[in-house]
C-alpha positions as CSV (number, residue, x, y, z in Angstrom):
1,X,-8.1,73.0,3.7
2,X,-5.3,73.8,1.1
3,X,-6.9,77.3,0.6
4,X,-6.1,78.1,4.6
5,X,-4.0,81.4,4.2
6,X,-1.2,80.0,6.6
7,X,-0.7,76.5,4.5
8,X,-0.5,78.4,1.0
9,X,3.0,78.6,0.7
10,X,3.4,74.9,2.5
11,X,1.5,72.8,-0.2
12,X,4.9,71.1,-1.1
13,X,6.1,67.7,-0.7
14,X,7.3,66.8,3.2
15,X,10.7,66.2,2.0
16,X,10.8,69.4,0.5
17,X,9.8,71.4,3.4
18,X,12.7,69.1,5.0
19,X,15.3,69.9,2.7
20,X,14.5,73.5,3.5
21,X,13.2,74.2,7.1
22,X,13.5,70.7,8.6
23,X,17.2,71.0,8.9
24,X,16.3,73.7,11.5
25,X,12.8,72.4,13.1
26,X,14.2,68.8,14.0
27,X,17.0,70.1,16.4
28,X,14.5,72.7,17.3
29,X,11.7,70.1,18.5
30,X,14.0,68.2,21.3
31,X,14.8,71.7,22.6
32,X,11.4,72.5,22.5
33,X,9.9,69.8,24.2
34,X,12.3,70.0,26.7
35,X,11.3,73.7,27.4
36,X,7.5,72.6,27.6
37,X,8.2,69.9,30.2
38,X,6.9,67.6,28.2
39,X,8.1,63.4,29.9
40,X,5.0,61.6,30.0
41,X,1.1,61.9,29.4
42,X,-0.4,62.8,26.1
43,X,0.1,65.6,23.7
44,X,-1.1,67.4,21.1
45,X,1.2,68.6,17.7
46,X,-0.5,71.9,16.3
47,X,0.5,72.3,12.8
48,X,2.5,69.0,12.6
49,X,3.9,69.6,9.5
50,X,5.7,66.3,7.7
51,X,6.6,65.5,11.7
52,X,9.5,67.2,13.0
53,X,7.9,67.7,16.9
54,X,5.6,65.0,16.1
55,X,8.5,62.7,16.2
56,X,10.0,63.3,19.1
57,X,6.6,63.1,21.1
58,X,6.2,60.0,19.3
59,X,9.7,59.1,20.9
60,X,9.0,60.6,24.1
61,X,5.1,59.6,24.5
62,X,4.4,56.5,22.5
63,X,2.2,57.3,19.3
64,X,-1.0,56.4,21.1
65,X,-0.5,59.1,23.3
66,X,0.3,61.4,20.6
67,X,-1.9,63.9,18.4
68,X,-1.5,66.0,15.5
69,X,-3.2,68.8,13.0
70,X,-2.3,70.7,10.1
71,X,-4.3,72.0,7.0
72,X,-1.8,70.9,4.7
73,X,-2.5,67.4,2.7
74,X,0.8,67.0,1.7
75,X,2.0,67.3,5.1
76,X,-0.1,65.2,6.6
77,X,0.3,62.7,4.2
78,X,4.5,62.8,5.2
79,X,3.2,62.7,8.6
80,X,1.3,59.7,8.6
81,X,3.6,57.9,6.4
82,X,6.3,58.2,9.2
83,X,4.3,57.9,12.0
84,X,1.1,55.8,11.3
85,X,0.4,55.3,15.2
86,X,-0.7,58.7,15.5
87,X,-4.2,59.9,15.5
88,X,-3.8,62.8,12.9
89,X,-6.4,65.6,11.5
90,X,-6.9,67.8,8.8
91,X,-7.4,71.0,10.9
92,X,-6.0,74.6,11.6
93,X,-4.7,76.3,14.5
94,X,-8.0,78.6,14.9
95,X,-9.9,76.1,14.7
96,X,-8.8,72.3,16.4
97,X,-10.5,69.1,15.3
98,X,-10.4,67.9,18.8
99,X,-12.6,67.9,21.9
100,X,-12.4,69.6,25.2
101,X,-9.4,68.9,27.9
102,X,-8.4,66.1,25.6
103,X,-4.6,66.3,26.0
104,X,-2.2,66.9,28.9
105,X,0.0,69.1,27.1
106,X,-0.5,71.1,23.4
107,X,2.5,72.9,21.6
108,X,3.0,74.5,18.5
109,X,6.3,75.0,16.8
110,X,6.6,77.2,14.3
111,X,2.9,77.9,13.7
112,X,1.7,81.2,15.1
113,X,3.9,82.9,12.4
114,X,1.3,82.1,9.7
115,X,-2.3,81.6,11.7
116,X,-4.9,84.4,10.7
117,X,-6.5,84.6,13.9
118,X,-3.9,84.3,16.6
119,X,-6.6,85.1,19.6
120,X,-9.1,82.3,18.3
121,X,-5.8,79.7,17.8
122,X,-4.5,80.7,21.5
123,X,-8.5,80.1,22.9
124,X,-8.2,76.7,20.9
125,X,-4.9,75.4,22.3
126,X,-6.4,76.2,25.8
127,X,-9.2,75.1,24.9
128,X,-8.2,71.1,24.1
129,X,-5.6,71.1,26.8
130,X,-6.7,69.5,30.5
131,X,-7.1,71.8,33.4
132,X,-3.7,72.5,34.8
133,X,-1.8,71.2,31.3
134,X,0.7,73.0,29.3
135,X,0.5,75.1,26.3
136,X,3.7,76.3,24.6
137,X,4.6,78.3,21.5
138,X,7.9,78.7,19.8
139,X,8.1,81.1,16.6
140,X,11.5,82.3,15.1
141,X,13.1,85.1,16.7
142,X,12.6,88.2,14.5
143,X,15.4,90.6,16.3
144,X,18.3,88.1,16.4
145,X,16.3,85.5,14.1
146,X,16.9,83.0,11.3
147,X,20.6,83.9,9.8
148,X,19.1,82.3,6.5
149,X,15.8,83.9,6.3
150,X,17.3,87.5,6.5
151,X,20.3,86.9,4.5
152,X,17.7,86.0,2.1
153,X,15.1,89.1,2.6
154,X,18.3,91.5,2.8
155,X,19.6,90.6,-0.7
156,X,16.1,90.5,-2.0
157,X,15.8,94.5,-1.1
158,X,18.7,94.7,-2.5
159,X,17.2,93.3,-5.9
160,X,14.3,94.9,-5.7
161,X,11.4,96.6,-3.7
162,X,9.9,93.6,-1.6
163,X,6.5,94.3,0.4
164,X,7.5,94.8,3.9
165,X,4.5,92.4,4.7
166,X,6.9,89.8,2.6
167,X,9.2,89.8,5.2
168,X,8.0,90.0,8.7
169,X,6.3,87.3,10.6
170,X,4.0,88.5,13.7
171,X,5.1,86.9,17.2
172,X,8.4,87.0,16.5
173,X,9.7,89.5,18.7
174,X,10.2,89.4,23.0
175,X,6.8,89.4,24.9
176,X,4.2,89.3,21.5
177,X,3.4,85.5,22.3
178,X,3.5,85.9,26.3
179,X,0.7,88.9,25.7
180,X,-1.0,86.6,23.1
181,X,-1.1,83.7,26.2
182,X,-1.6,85.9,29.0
183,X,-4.6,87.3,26.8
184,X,-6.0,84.0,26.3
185,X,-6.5,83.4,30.5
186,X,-3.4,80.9,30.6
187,X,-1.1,81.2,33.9
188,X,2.7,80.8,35.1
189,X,3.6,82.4,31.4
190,X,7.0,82.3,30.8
191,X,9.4,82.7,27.7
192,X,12.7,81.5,27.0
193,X,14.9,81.9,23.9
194,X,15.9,78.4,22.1
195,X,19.4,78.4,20.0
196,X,19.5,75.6,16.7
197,X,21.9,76.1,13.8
198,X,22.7,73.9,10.2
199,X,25.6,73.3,8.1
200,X,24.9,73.5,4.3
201,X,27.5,71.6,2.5
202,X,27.6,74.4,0.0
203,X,26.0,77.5,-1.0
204,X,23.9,75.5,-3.8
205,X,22.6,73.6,-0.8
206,X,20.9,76.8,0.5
207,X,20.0,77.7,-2.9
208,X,17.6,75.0,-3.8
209,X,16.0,75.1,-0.1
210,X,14.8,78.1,-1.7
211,X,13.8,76.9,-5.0
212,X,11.1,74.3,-3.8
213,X,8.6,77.4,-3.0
214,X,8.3,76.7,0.8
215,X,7.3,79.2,3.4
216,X,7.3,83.1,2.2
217,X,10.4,82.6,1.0
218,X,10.7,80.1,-0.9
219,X,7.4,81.5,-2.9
220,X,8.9,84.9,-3.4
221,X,11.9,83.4,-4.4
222,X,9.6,81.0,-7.1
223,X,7.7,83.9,-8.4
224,X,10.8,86.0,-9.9
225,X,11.7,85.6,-13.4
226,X,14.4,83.6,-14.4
227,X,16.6,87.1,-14.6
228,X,15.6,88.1,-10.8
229,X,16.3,84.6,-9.8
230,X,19.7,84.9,-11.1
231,X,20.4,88.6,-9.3
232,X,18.9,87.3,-6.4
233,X,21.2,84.4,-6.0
234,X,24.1,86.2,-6.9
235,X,23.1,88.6,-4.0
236,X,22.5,86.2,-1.4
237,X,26.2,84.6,-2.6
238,X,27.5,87.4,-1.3
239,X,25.4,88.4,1.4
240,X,26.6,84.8,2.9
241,X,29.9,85.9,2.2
242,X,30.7,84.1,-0.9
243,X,31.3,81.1,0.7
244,X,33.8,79.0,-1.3
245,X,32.5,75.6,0.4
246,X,30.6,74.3,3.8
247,X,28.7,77.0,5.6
248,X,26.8,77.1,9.4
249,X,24.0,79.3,10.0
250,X,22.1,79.3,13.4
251,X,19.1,80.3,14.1
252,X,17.0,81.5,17.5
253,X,13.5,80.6,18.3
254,X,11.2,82.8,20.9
255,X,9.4,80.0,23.2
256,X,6.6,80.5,25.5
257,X,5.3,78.1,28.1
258,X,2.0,78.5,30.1
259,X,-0.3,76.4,32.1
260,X,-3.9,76.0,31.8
261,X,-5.8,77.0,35.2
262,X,-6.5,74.1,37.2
């Protein structure tokens, strides 16, 4: 499964992926399931990653109620490792390792960004999800977006020519998931935009999120020479404002939450 297209630039330690997006997914998970409604019955974690929703379903749910795919090993293997209650899968989006109407509610947070066929994955979360159950999808906001992710992109241009596919993420702009959902047959569609945002204790902290290789990012970021590396962080210093200590960034999410027809 580590040769899916959307887990190639997530085979990396959980505790990198942490040190570098998990800053931004954890606060982003309460917010989330709060959005999807999600108290009581079971649920499913689409692209769990090293846990970040996973967790607070766990907390929410109770782990035998809980569920969970990705199709990165090293993921999973954070995943378990924190939550070993949890009945966990090697699987991807477009394709779920799970049986019919087996879950009362099936989210994804951050997935649809990096899933090849978004059609087939929307079909699949319907697909596992009870009759009159809840499907939800959040993706980062791609007009008022991560403050990080387009520092980062902006001073990369600035650097150097960088493939516009390098830098946009489908879904991430108002009404792209709510067509993807409405597409896919599921009702009572509605979107929502959801607010998170980090301190980095210093500008190196933000640096070496970027120098463990996760997400697009992190691999373009990886892939420079030791020369580019050096422009590139010198313009990303100053695209953050030179920033003599602390730093806060925020970042908005676009969530989506449908119900299954009963």
């Amino acid at each position: 499964m580590d040769d899916v297209e959307g887990a190639r630039t997530f085979a990396v330690a959980g505790a990198t992926y942490d040190a570098f997006m998990g800053r931004y997914s954890l606060p982003l998970s309460e917010l989330f399931a709060d959005a999807a409604g999600v108290t009581r019955g079971t649920a499913l974690d689409v692209g769990c990653g090293p846990g970040a929703l996973t967790g607070v379903l766990v907390s929410r749910l109770g782990p035998e109620a809980v569920r969970g795919c990705d199709p990165s090993p090293s993921f999973l293997e954070a995943c378990r490792a924190r939550y070993p209650g949890v009945v966990l899968e090697t699987g991807r989006a477009e394709a779920l390792p799970f049986p019919d109407d087996v879950v009362d509610a099936t989210l994804a947070q951050l997935v649809l960004h990096f899933v090849s066929e978004p059609v087939q994955a929307a079909a699949e979360m319907a697909r596992v999800t009870r009759p009159g159950g809840t499907v939800a999808a959040c993706v980062w906001d791609a007009v008022d977006g991560m403050e990080v992710l387009r520092a980062f992109w902006d001073a990369a241009s600035s650097v150097a020519e960088v493939p516009a596919e390098a830098q946009t993420h489908p879904f991430g702009r108002p009404g792209e998931v709510v067509e993807l959902f409405a597409g896919a047959g599921l009702e009572e569609v509605v979107e929502s935009a959801l607010d998170v945002a980090t301190t980095y204790a210093s500008f190196e902290e933000l640096w070496n999120g970027f120098l463990g290789g996760v997400g697009p990012a992190g691999a373009y970021c990886v892939s420079r020479s030791e020369q580019d590396r050096a422009r590139l962080r010198e313009a990303l210093f100053a695209r953050c404002g030179s920033p003599p200590g602390p730093l806060r960034l925020a970042a908005r999410a676009r969530c989506v939450v449908a119900r299954v027809p009963a």
